[in-house]
C-alpha positions as a Python dict, from the first residue, in 0.01 Angstrom:
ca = {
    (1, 'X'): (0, 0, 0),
    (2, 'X'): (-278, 234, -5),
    (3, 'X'): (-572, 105, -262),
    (4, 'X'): (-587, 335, -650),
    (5, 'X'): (-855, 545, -670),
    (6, 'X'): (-1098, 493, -935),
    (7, 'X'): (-929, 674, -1197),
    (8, 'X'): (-589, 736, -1249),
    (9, 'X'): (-417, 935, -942),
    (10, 'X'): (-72, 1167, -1095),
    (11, 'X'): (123, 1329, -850),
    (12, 'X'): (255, 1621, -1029),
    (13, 'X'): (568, 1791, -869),
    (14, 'X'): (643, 2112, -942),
    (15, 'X'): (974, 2316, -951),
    (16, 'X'): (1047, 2595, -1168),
    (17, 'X'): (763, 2530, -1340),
    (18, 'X'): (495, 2787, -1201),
    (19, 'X'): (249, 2824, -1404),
    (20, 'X'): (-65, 2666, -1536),
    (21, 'X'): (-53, 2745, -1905),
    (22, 'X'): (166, 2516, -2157),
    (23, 'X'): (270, 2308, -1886),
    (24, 'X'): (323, 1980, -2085),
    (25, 'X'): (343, 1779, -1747),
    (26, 'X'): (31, 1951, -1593),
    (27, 'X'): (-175, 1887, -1944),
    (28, 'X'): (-54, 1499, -1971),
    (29, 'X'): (-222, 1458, -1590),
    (30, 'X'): (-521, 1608, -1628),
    (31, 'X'): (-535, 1402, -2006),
    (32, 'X'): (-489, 1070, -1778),
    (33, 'X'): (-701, 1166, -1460),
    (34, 'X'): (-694, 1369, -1137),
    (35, 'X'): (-388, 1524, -1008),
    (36, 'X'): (-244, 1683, -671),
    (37, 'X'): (46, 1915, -654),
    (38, 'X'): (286, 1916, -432),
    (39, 'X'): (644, 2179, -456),
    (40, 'X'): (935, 2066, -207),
    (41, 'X'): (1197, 2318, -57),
    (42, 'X'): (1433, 2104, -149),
    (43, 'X'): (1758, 2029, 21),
    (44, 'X'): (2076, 1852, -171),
    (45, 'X'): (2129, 1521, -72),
    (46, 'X'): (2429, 1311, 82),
    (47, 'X'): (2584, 1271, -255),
    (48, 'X'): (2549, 1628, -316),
    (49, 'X'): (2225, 1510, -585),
    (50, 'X'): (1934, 1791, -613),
    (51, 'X'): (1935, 2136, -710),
    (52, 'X'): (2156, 2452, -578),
    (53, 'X'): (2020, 2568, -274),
    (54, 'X'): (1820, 2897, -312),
    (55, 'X'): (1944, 3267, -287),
    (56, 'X'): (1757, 3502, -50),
    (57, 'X'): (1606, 3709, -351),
    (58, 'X'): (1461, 3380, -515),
    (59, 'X'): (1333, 3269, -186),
    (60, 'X'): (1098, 3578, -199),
    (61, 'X'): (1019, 3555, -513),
    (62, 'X'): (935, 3200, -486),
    (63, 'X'): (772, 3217, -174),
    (64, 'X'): (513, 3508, -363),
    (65, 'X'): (475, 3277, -640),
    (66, 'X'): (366, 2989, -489),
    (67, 'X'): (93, 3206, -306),
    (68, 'X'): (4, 3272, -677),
    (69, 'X'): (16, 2922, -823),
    (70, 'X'): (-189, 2794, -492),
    (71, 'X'): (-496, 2999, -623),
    (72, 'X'): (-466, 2909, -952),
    (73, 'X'): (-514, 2569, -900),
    (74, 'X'): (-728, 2610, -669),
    (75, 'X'): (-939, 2770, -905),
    (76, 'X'): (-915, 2433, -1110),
    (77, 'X'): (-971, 2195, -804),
    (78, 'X'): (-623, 2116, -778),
    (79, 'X'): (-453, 2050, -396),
    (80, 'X'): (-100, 2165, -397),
    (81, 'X'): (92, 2016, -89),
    (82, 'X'): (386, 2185, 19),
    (83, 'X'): (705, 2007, 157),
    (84, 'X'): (1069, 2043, 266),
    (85, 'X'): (1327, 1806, 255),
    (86, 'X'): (1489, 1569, 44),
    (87, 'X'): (1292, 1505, -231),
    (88, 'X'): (1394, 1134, -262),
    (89, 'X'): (1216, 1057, 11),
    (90, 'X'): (933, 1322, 38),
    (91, 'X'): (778, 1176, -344),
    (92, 'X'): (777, 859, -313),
    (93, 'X'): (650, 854, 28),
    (94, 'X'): (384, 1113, -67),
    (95, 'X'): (307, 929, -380),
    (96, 'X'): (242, 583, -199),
    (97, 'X'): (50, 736, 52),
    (98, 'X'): (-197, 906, -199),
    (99, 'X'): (-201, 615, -427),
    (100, 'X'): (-101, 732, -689),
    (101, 'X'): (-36, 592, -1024),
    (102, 'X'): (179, 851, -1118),
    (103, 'X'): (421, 1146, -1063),
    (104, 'X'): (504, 1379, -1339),
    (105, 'X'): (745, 1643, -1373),
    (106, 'X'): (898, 1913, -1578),
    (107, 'X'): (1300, 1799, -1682),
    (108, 'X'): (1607, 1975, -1500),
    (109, 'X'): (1925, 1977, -1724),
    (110, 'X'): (2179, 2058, -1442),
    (111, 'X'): (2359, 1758, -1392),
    (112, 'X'): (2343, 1772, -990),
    (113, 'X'): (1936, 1788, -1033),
    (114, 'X'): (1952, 1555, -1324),
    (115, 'X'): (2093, 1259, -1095),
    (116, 'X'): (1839, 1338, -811),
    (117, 'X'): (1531, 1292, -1054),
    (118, 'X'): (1696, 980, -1184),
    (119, 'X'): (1741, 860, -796),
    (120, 'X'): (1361, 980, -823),
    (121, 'X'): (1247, 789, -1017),
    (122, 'X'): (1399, 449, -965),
    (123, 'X'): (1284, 480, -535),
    (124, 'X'): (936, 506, -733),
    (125, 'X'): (1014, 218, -957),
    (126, 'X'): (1070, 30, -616),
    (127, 'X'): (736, 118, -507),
    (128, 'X'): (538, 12, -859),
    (129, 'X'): (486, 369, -919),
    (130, 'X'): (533, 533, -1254),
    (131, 'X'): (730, 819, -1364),
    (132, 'X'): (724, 1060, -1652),
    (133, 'X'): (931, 1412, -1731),
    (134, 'X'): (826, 1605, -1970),
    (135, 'X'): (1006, 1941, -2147),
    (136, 'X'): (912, 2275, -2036),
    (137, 'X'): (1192, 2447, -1960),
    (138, 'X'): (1362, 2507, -2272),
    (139, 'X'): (1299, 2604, -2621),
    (140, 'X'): (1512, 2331, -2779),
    (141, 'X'): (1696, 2053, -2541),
    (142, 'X'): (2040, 2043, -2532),
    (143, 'X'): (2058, 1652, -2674),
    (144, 'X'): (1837, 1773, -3013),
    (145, 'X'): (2163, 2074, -3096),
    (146, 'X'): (2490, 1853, -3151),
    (147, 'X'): (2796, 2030, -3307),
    (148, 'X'): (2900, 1831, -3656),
    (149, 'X'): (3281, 1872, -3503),
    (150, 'X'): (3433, 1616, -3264),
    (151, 'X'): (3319, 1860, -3006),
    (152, 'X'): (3031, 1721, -2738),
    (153, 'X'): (2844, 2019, -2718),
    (154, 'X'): (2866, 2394, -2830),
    (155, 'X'): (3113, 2614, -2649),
    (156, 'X'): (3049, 2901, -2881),
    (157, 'X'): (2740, 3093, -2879),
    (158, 'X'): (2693, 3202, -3214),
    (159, 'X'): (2698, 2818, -3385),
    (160, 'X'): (2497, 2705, -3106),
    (161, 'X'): (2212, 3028, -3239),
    (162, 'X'): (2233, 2915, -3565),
    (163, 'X'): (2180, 2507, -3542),
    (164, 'X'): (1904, 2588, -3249),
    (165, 'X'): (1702, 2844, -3470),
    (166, 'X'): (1694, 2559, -3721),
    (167, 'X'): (1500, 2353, -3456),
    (168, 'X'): (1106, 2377, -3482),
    (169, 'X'): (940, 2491, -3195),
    (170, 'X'): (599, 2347, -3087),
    (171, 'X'): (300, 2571, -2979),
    (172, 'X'): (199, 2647, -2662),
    (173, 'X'): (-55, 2466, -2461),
    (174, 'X'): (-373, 2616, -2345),
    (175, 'X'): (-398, 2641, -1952),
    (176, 'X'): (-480, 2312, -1771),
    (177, 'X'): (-855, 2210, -1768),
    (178, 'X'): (-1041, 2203, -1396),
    (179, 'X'): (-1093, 1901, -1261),
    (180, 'X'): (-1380, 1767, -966),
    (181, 'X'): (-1173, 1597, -736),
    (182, 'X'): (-1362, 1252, -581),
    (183, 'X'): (-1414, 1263, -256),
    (184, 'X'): (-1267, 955, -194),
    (185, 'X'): (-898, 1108, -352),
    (186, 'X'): (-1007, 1465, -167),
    (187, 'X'): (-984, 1254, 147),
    (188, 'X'): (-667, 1111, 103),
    (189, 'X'): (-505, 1447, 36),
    (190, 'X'): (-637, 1546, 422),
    (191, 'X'): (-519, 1260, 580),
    (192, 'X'): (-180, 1241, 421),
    (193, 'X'): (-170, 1595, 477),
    (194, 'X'): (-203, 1565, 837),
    (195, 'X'): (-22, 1240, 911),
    (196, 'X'): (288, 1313, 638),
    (197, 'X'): (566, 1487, 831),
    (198, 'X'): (718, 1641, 555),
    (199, 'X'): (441, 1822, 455),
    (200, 'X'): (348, 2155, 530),
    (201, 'X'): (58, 2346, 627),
    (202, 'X'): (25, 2629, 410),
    (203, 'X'): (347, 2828, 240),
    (204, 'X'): (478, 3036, 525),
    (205, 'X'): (553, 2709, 679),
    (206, 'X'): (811, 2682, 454),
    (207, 'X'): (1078, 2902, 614),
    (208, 'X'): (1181, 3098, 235),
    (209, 'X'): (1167, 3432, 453),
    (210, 'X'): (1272, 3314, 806),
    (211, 'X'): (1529, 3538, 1003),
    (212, 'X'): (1886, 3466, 862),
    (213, 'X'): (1799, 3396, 525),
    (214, 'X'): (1947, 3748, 361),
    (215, 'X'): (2263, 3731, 147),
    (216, 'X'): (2518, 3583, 318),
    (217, 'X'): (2813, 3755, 361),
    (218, 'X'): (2677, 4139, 381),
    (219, 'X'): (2895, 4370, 598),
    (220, 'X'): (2794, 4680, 490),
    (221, 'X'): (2552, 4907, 694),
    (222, 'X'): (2210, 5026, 616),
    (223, 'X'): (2011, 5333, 714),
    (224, 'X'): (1648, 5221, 829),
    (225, 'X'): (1414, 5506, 887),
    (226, 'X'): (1398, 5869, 791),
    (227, 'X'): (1530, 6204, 994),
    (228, 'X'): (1739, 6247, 1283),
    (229, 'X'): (1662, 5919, 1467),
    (230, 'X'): (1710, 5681, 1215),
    (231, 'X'): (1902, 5372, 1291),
    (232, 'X'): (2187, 5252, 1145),
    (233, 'X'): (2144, 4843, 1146),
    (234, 'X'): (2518, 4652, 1117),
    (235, 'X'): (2441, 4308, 954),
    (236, 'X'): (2701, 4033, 933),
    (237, 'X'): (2675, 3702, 812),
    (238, 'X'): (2375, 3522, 859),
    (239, 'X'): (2239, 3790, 1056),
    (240, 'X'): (1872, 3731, 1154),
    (241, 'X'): (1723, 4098, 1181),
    (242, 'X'): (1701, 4218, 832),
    (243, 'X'): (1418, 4101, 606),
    (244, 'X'): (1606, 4294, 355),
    (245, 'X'): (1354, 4239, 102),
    (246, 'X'): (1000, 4375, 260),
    (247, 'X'): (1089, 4735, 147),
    (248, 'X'): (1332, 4715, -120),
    (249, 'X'): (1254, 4448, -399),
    (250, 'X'): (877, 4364, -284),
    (251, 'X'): (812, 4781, -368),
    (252, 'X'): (952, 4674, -769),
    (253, 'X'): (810, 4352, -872),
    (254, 'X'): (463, 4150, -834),
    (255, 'X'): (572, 3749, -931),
    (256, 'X'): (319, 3499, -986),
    (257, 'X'): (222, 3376, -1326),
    (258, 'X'): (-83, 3611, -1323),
    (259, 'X'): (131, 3903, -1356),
    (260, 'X'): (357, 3717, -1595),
    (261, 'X'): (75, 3630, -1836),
    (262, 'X'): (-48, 4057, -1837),
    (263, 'X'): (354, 4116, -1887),
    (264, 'X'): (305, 3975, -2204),
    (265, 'X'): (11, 4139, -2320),
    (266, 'X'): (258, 4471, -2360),
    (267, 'X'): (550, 4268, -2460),
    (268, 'X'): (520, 4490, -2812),
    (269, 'X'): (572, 4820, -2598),
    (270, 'X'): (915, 4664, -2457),
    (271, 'X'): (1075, 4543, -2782),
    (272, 'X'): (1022, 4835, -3039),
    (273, 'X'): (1329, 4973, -3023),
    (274, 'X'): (1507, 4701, -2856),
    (275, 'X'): (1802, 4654, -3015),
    (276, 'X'): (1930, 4971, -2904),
    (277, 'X'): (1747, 5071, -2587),
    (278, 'X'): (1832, 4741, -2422),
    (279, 'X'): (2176, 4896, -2362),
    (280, 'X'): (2030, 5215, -2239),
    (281, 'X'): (2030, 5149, -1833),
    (282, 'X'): (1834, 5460, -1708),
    (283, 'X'): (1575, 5351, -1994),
    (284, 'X'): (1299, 5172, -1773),
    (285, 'X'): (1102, 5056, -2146),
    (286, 'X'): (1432, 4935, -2244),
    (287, 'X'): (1405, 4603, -2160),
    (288, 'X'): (1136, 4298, -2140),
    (289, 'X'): (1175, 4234, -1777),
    (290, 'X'): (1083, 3879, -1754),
    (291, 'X'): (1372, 3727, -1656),
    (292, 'X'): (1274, 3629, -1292),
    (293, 'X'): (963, 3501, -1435),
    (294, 'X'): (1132, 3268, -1683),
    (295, 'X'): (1410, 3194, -1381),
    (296, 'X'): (1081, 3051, -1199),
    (297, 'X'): (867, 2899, -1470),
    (298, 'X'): (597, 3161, -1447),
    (299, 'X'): (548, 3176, -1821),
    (300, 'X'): (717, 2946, -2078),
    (301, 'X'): (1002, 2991, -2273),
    (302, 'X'): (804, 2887, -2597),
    (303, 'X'): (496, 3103, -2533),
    (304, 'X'): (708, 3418, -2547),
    (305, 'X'): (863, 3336, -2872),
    (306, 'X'): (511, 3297, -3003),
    (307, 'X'): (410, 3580, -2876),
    (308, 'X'): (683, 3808, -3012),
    (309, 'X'): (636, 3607, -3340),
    (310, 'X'): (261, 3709, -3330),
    (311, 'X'): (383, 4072, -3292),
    (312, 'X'): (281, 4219, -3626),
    (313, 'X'): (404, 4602, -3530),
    (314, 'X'): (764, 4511, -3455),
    (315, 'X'): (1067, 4548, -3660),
    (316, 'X'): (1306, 4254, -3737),
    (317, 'X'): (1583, 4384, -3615),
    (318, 'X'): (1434, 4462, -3330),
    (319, 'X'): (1249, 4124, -3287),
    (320, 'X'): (1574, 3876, -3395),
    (321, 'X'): (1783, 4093, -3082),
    (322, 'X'): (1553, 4008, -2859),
    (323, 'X'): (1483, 3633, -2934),
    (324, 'X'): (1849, 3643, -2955),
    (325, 'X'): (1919, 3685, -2566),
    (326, 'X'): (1609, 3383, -2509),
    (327, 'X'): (1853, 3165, -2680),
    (328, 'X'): (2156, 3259, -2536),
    (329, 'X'): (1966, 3147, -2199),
    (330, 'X'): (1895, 2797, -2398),
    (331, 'X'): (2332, 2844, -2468),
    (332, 'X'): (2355, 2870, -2106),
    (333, 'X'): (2161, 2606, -1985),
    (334, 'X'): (2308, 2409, -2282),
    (335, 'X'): (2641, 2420, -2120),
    (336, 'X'): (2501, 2381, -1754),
    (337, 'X'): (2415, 2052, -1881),
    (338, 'X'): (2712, 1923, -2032),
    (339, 'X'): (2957, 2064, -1734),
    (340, 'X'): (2928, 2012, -1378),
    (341, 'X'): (2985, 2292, -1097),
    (342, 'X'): (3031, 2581, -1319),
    (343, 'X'): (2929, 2802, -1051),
    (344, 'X'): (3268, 2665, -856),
    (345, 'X'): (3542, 2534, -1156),
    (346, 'X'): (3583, 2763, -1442),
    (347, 'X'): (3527, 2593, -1780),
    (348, 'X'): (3868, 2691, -1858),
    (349, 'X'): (4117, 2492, -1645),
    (350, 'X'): (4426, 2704, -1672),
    (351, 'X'): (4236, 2946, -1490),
    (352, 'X'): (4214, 2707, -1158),
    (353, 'X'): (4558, 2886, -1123),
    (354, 'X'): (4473, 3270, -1188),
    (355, 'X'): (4661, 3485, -907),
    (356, 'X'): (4338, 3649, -759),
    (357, 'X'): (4365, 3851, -492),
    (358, 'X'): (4219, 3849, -128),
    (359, 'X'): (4083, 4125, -34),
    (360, 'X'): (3777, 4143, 188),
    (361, 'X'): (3717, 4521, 210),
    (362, 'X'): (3721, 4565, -124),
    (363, 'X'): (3492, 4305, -176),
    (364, 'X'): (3236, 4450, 42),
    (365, 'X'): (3264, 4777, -103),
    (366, 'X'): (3208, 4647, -443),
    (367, 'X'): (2922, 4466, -260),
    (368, 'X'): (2768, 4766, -92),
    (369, 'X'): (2807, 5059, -450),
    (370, 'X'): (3092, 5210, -278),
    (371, 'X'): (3374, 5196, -473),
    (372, 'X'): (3362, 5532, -650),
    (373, 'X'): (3306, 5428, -893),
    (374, 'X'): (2935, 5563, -1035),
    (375, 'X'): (2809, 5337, -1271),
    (376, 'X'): (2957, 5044, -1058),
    (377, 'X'): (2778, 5163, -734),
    (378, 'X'): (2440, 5244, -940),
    (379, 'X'): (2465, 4929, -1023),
    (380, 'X'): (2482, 4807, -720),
    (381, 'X'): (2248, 5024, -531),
    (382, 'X'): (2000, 4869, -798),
    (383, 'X'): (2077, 4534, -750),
    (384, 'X'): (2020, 4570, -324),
    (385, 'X'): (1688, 4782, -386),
    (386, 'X'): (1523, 4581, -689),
    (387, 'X'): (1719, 4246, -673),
    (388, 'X'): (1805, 4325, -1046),
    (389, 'X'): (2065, 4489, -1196),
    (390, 'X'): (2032, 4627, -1583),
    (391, 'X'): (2257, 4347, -1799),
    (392, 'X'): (2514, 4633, -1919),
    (393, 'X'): (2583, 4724, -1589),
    (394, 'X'): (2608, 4359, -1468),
    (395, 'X'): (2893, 4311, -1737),
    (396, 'X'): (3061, 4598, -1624),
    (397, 'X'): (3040, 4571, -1289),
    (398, 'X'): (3158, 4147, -1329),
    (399, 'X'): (3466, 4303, -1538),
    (400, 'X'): (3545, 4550, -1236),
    (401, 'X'): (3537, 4277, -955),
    (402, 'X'): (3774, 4001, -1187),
    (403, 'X'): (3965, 4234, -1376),
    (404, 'X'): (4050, 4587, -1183),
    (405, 'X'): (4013, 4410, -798),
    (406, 'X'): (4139, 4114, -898),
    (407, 'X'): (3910, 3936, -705),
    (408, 'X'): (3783, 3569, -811),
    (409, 'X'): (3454, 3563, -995),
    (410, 'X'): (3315, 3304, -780),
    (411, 'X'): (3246, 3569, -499),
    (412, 'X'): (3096, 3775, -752),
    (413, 'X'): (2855, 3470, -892),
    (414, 'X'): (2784, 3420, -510),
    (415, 'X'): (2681, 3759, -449),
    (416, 'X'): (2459, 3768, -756),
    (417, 'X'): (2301, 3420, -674),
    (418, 'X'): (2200, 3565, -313),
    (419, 'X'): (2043, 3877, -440),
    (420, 'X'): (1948, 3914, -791),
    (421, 'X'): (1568, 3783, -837),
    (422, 'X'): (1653, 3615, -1163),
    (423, 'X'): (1990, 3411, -1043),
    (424, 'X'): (1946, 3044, -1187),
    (425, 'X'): (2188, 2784, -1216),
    (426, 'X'): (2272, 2825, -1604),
    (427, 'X'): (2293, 3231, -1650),
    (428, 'X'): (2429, 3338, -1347),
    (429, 'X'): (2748, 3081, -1343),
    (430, 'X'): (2787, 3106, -1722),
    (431, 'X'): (2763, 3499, -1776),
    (432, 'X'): (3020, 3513, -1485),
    (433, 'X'): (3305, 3290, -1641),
    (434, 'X'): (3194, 3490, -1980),
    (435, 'X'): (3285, 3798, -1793),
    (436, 'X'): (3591, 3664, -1634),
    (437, 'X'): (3747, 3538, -1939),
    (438, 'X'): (3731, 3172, -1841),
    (439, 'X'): (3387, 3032, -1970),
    (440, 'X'): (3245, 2914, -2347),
    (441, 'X'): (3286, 3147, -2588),
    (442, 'X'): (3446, 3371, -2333),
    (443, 'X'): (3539, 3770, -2365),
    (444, 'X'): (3875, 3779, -2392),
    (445, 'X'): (4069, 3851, -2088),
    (446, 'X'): (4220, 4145, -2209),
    (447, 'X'): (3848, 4291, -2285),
    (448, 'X'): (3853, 4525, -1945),
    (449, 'X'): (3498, 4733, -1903),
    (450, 'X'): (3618, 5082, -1869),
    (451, 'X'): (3323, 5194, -1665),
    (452, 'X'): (3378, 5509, -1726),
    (453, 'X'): (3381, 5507, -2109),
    (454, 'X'): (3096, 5265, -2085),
    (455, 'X'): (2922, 5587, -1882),
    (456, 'X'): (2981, 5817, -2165),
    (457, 'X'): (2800, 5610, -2384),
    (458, 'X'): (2520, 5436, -2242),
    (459, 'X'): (2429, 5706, -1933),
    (460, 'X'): (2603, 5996, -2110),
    (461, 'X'): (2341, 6232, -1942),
    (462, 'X'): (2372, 6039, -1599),
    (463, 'X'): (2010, 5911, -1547),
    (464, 'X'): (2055, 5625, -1448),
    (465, 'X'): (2366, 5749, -1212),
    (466, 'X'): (2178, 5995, -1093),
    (467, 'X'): (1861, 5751, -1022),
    (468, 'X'): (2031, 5505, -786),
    (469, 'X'): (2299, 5701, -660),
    (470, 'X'): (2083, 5994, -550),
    (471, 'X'): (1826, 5739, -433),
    (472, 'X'): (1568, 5559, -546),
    (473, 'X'): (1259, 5850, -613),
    (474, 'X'): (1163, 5761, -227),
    (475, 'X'): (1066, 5438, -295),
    (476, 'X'): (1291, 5229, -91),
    (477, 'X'): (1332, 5354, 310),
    (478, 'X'): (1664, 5179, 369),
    (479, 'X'): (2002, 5325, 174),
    (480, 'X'): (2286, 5180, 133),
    (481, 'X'): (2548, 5391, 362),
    (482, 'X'): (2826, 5508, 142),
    (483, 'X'): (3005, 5692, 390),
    (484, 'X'): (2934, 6048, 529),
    (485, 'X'): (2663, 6134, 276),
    (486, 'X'): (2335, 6199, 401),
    (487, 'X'): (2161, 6093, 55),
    (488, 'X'): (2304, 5768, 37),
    (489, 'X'): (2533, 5885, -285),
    (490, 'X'): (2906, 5788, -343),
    (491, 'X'): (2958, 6189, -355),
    (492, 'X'): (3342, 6266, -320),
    (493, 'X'): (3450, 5928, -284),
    (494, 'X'): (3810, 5855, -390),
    (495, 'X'): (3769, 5543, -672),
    (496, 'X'): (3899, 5255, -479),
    (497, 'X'): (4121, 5160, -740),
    (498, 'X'): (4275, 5310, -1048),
    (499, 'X'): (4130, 5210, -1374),
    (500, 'X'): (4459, 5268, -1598),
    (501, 'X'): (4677, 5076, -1337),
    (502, 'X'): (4457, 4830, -1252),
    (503, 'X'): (4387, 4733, -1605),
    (504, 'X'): (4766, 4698, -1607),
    (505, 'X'): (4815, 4436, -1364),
    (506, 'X'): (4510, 4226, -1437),
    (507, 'X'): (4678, 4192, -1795),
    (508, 'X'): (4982, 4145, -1584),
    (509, 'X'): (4808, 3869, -1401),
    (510, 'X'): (4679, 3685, -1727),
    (511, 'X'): (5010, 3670, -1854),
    (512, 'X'): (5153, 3533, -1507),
    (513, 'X'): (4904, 3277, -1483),
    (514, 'X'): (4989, 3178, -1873),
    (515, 'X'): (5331, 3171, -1790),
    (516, 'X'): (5258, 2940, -1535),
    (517, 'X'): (5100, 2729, -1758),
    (518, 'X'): (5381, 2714, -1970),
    (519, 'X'): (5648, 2609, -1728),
    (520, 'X'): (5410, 2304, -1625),
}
């Protein structure tokens, strides 16, 4: 075993943890001596242990914020190694080879990346290395909000808000002091570095944007280009030519925790008036916009609510709606950790038997904004250009694919894990079955979006229609082809399926499927 240094040695892992400012891990190894980073591309185990594997829109994003997060500790004097693999292997090996005392890291709650830290920590244990997790993640931890009932855990959001509001909150952390690295430990990192196979040099080494990593089952076409000799590029599954990303959601969004941190600084701007603009799609002040950067850590859950708590120019109403939706993220990862697969098994087991359909060209034109549907295909449009989608329209366009196609919810979650810039393993899964009918504290099934009514009210002057279906102000060079239309806009297009009937024999469906249950 490689010799300690002269002062304690932590190996601090991050994961969605990207930041350097109230990171309670970060802090505690800096408090007990020098540290080195490393972040792992991580790939699930043989027992299926370790986190789901990333989307192509949080592989960007990632990838840009770990260019960010190098700097900034680098700026502090601290190395951060970069890996890819399975992660019980990669730490410990790392860990022994740097000799280091220690490896730190933020808690998961999802019970697949639960059991891989525990495997974690006990190969480390073999080694005579310590471990230590610390919270970061979450405003309140889903052991410290316990129902009174027989219940396990809350399956209803609005008992869950009230018991977690009742939890105290600590305040945030300063960012982590600099350190000096010794020589000796500075060393160490090179060699290891060069002689460690798993390790990387630098972050494009990675693979996050190698060919084939776009959303995987796109079979819609795209128009690259502009004028008369533009070509039209035919991607299937998999298929390796299309960095979809370099000129559609890297023209909308700057990640890092840099950016994060200034986002805050006109957090006020964003929630005066909140409680009614943040159902207002074509409103771009409507909403906050951090939700990719609390997906990946950037800034912490807890500094936000201090800083909308320090916001002395806000109403209440306005500021209660908007801590509101941060806890109904703590609800969903509250849930996450208490049930297993939700992005697979719906939380309500009857509906394992719900009569879906199978249709794969209506799924792709629900995939591509071409159902003819115009606030669904705005949507949609949105989601492909910005990898986000407005949450209204998300809800309606959920309630379209389950309820009016008939098509399961799971291809929906899918498609919204691949390309949505935001999709974690709590709020993408859980808002999905909450959609569907099938989830905690589900809308009922016979709650059916009528995206058209929902037009009328929240678009009635069709702004945000008119923004993604007409295209997107120039911005973005590639369209999504809806047909004959030379601006990329659903234009004449017949609706794909009737809203009246298909309303109709979804409720038909539910009461099949309850039937079912019945005769069993």
């Amino acid at each position: 075993m490689v010799s300690r240094a002269s002062r304690p040695l932590t190996l601090l892992w991050f994961r969605d943890d990207l930041r350097v400012t109230d990171h309670e891990a970060l802090t505690a190894a800096r408090d007990d001596g020098d540290v080195v980073a490393i972040w792992i591309r991580e790939e699930r185990d043989t027992e299926g242990r370790g986190p789901r594997p990333l989307g192509a829109a949080t592989r960007w994003w990632v990838h840009e914020s770990l260019q960010v997060l190098g700097a900034e500790l680098d700026k502090r004097g601290i190395p951060l190694l970069f890996a890819a693999g399975t992660a019980t292997q990669i730490i410990p090996e790392v860990a022994a080879e740097l000799g280091a005392d220690t490896v730190r890291w933020s808690r998961r709650y999802a019970p697949a990346s639960r059991a891989l830290d525990e495997a974690v920590a006990r190969e480390l244990e073999a080694r005579g290395i310590a471990s230590e997790d610390s919270p970061g993640a979450l405003l309140v931890e889903p052991w410290k909000v316990e129902p009174s009932s027989a219940s396990a855990y809350y399956k209803v959001f609005t008992p869950f808000w009230n018991a977690a509001r009742q939890v105290s909150v600590d305040l945030p952390l300063p960012a982590v002091k600099a350190q000096s690295l010794p020589q000796e430990v500075a060393d160490r990192v090179d060699r290891v570095r060069g002689a460690n196979t798993h390790l990387l040099a630098e972050v494009d080494d990675l693979g996050l944007l190698e060919a084939g990593t776009g959303p995987a089952s796109t079979r819609f076409s795209l128009r690259s280009g502009e004028g008369a000799g533009a070509a039209k590029i035919s991607l299937g599954e998999g298929d390796p030519r299309f960095p979809w990303w370099e000129d559609t959601i890297a023209r909308h969004w700057t990640p890092g925790c840099v950016a994060a941190h200034e986002a805050v600084d006109h957090l006020g701007e964003r929630i005066a008036g909140y409680a009614e603009d943040r159902d207002i799609p074509g409103d771009p002040e409507g909403t906050s916009a951090l939700s990719p950067r609390l997906r990946f850590g950037e800034i912490s859950a807890r500094k936000l609510l201090a800083a909308v708590d320090a916001l002395g120019d806000v109403g209440a109403v306005d500021r209660e709606a908007w801590i509101r939706q941060l806890y109904w993220r703590e609800f969903a990862w509250h849930l996450t950790y208490h049930v297993p697969d939700l992005d697979r098994r719906p939380m309500r087991p009857e509906f394992a038997g719900f009569p879906y359909e199978d249709d794969p060209e209506a799924l792709a034109a629900w995939q591509a904004g071409r159902t003819g549907i115009a606030l669904v295909d705005a949507g949609m449009r949105q989601l492909w250009r910005t990898g986000w989608m407005h949450n209204r329209v998300r809800m309606v366009a959920a309630s379209l694919l389950t309820k009016n196609l008939l098509l399961p919810w799971q291809l929906g979650e899918q498609w919204f894990w691949d390309t949505l810039v935001d999709a974690d393993e709590a709020n993408n899964p859980v808002s999905w079955q909450w959609v569907a009918g099938c989830g905690a504290d589900a809308s009922p099934f016979f709650r059916v979006f009528n995206p058209e009514r929902q037009r009328a009210r929240f678009d009635p002057d069709g702004v945000y229609v008119r923004q993604w279906l007409e295209g997107d102000t120039g911005e973005s060079a590639r369209e999504v082809d809806a047909g004959d239309s030379d601006d990329g806009s659903a234009g004449e297009q017949v609706p794909i399926v009737d809203l009246g009937e298909s309303r109709q024999a979804a409720l038909a469906a539910f009461d099949a499927m309850k039937s079912a249950q019945s005769a069993d």
